[in-house]
N, C-alpha and C positions, 0 to 999 in steps of 0.2 A: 778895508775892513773896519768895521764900528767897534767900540769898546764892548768885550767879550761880557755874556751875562751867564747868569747860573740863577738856574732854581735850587731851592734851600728846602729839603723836607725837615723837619724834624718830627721824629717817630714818636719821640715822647710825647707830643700833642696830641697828634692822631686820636679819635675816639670811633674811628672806623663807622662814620654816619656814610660813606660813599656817595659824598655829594660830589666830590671831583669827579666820581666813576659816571656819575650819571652826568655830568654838564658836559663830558669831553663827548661822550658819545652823541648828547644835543645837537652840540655846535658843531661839531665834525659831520653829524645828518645819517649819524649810522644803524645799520637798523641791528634791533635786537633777531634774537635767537631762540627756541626753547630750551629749556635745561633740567634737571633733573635734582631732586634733593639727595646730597651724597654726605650728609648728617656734615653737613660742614656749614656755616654762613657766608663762605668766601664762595662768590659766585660772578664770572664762571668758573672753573677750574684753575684756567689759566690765560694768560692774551691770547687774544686772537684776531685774525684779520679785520675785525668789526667790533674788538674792544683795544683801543689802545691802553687804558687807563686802566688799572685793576687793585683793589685792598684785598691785600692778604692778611688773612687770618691766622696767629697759629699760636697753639698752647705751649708752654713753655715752663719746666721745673728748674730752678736753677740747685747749687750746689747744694743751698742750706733747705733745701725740699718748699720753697716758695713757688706757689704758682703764680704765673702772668700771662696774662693775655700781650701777646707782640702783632702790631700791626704796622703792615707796610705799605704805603703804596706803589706798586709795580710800572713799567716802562720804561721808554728809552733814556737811556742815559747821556746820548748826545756827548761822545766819545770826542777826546781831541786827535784823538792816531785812530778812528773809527776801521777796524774792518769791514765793514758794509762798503763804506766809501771808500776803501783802495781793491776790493773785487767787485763792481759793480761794472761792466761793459758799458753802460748804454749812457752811463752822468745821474739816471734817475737819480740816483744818490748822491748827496753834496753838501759839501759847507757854505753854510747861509752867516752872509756878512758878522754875523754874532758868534759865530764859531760855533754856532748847533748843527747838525746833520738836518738839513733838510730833504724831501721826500717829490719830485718830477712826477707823479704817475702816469703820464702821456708818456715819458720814455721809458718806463719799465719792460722789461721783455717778458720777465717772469723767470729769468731764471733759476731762482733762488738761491745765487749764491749770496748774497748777504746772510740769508739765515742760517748757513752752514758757518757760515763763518763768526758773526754774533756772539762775543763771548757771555754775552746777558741772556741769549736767546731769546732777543724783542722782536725781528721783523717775521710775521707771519702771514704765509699764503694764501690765496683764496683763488678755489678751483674754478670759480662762477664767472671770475674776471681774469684768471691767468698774470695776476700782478700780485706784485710784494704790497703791503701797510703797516705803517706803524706811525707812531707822534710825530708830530714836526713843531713839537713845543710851542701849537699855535703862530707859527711864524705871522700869518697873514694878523691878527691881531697884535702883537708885537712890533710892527712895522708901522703900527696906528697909533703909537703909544700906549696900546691896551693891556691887560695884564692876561694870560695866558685863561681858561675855562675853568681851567683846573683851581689854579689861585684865585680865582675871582669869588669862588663857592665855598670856598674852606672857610667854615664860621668859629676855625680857633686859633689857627694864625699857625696851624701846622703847613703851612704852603705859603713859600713868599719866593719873588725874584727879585734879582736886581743886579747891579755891575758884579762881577767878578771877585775883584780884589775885597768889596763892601760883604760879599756874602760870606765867604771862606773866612773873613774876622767874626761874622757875627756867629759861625759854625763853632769855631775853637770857643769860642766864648763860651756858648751853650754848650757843651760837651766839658767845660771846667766846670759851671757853673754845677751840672749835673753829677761829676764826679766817680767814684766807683770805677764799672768798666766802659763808662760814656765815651764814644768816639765818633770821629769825622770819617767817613767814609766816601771817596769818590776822587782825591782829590792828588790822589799817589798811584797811579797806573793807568794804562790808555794814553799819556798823555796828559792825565786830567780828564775829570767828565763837567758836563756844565750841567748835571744833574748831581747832587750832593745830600747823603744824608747826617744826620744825627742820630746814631743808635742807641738806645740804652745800653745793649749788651755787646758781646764780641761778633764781629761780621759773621763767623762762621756758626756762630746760632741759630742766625737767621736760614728758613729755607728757601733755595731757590735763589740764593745770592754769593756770589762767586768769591771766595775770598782773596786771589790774588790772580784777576781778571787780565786776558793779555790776548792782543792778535796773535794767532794761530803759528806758528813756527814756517809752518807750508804756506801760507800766504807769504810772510816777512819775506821767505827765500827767494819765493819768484816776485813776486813784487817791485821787490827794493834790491835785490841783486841778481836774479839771472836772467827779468828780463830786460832790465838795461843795458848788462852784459849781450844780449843776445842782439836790442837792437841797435849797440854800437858795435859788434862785429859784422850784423849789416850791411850798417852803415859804411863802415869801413871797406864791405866785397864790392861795394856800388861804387865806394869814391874810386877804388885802385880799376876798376871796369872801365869804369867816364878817363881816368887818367892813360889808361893803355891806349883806348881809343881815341885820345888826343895824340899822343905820342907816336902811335905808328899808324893808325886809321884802321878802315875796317878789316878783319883778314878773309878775303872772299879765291874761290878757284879761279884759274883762266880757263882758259878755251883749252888748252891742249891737257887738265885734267890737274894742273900745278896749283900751288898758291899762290898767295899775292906775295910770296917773298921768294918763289922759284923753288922749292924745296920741292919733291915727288910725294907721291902720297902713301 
């Protein structure tokens, strides 16, 4: 595995121009959709199988009656405990050398359970093709040394990548420097995500974003405990099977309607 990377949003940059919005969809080659004006600027509504990338809009009064406009840009988080990637059957789903969730669509089956289980609720179906989609943080560019569509378009420096260890200092950083209720968001549950924000305000302000984000309980059980449980009990029925059958050989009838150890039936 290569040295882990994280993209760095910081919200307080954002000026919601949705030039990420429009580059991912570019490079990705996806096509648009119609939509409808629902007095809102944030379009579409929400991801969807043919919008990875998405800025949310939303009005926001804080205590002392301030208003602010809060802008996010939405998608995958690129989970390090991912549930997409511990319930996915088929591998479509995977960890790419960088430790982001990358996206197979040849082996997808469609079943959706990623998106049940998705505590972000990023990966979104499409009836057209019977497959899951969502970001794969540009892997195919990132493997060229390139900087993701997203990052490449952001003309205020609200979007950057880079190692790991290098981005989570420059996160804390920014989040002091900002002060009040500025915080690091991403970087304390799941595992860690290798998508990280900077918010102005407290996580649970924002909408549409989970405040204390976690694989499913029902996944974790069978997952990680009872189907290992189950396929080393098995395991176990087969090895003591193979070992009987060494030990005394097959148990087949005779002729006169007996067993192979003389006993009647």
């Amino acid at each position: 595995m290569k040295a882990e990377i994280v993209k760095l949003i910081d919200t307080t940059k954002c000026t919601a121009c949705r030039g990420c919005q429009v580059a991912c969809k570019q490079w990705n080659e996806m096509p648009a959709m119609r939509t409808r004006n629902r007095g809102s600027y944030q379009n579409p509504p929400d991801l969807q199988w043919n919008t990875w990338t998405l800025i949310r809009f939303q009005e926001y009064v804080d205590d002392k009656g301030a208003f602010k406009w809060l802008f996010r840009k939405d998608g995958c988080m690129h989970c390090t405990d991912a549930a997409c990637v511990k319930v996915c059957p088929s591998g479509a789903l995977h960890y790419s050398e960088y430790g982001t969730v990358g996206l197979k669509s040849s082996l997808c089956i469609g079943c959706k359970e990623c998106a049940s289980a998705c505590p972000f609720d990023v990966p979104k179906y499409s009836h057209a093709d019977d497959k899951i989609f969502k970001c794969d943080l540009c892997l195919s560019r990132i493997r060229t040394n390139q900087s993701p569509a997203c990052v490449k378009s952001c003309p205020t420096g609200a979007l950057t990548i880079g190692p790991k260890d290098k981005m989570l200092k420059k996160a804390y950083a920014r989040a002091k420097e900002l002060g009040g209720d500025a915080n690091v968001y991403g970087d304390k549950f799941v595992g860690g995500t290798h998508v990280i924000y900077v918010l102005s305000e407290k996580p649970e302000v924002y909408e549409e974003l989970p405040k204390n984000p976690a694989v499913p309980a029902s996944i974790v059980l069978w997952k990680d405990i009872l189907k290992p449980f189950s396929l080393l009990v098995a395991g176990g029925t087969i090895a003591g099977a193979f070992l009987h059958y060494i030990t005394h050989g097959p148990k087949l009838p005779d002729e006169n309607g007996h067993d192979a150890e003389g006993k009647g039936e």
